[in-house]
C-alpha positions in Angstrom: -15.6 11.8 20.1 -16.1 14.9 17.7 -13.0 16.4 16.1 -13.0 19.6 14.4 -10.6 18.2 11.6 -9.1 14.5 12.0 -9.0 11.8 14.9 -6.1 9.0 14.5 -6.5 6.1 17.0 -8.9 8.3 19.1 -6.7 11.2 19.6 -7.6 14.7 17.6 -5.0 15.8 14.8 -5.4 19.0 12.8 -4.1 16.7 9.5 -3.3 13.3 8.8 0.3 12.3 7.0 -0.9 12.5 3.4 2.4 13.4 1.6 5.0 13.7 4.7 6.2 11.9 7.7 8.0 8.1 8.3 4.3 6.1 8.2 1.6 7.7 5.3 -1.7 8.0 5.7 -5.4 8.0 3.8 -8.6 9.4 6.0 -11.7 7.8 5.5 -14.9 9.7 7.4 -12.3 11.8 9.0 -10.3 9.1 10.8 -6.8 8.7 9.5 -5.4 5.1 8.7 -1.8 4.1 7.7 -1.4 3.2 3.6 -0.6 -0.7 3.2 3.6 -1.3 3.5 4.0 -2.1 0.3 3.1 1.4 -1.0 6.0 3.5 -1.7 6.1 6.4 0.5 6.3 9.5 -1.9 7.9 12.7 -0.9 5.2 15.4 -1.5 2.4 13.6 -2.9 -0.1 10.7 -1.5 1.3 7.8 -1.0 -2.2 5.8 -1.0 -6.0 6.5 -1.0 -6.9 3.4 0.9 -5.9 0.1 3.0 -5.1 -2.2 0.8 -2.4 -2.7 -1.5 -3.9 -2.3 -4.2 -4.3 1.5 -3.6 -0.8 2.6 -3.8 -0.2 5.2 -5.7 3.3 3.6 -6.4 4.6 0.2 -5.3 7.4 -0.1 -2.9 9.0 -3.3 -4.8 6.7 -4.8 -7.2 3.3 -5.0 -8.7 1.0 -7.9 -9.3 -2.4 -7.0 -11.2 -3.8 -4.3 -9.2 -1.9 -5.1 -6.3 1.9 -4.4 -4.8 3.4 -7.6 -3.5 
């Protein structure tokens, strides 16, 4: 499968949900992936660049180190 702009679960999407929608997004090799739950979903801006949770860009509740708990 060969998608002109971004696949999520094998299906081809013209954007992932960076900064708008109920469940956030990062892509990664053009493939879109959901941001951990305990990111904060941020109205307008990225919620997370990655999986885990220590790549929110704000926690929903709490941080630990690095990570939101």
């Amino acid at each position: 499968l060969s998608c002109r702009h971004y696949s999520r679960r094998g299906v081809c999407v013209p954007s992932c949900r960076f900064t708008e929608g109920e469940t956030r997004e990062f892509a990664q090799g053009g493939e879109c992936f959901e941001c951990h739950p305990e990111c904060e979903r941020i109205e307008g801006n990225v919620t997370c660049n990655g999986s885990g949770a220590d790549t929110c860009t704000r926690c929903a509740r709490y941080r630990d180190g690095p990570h939101c708990v």
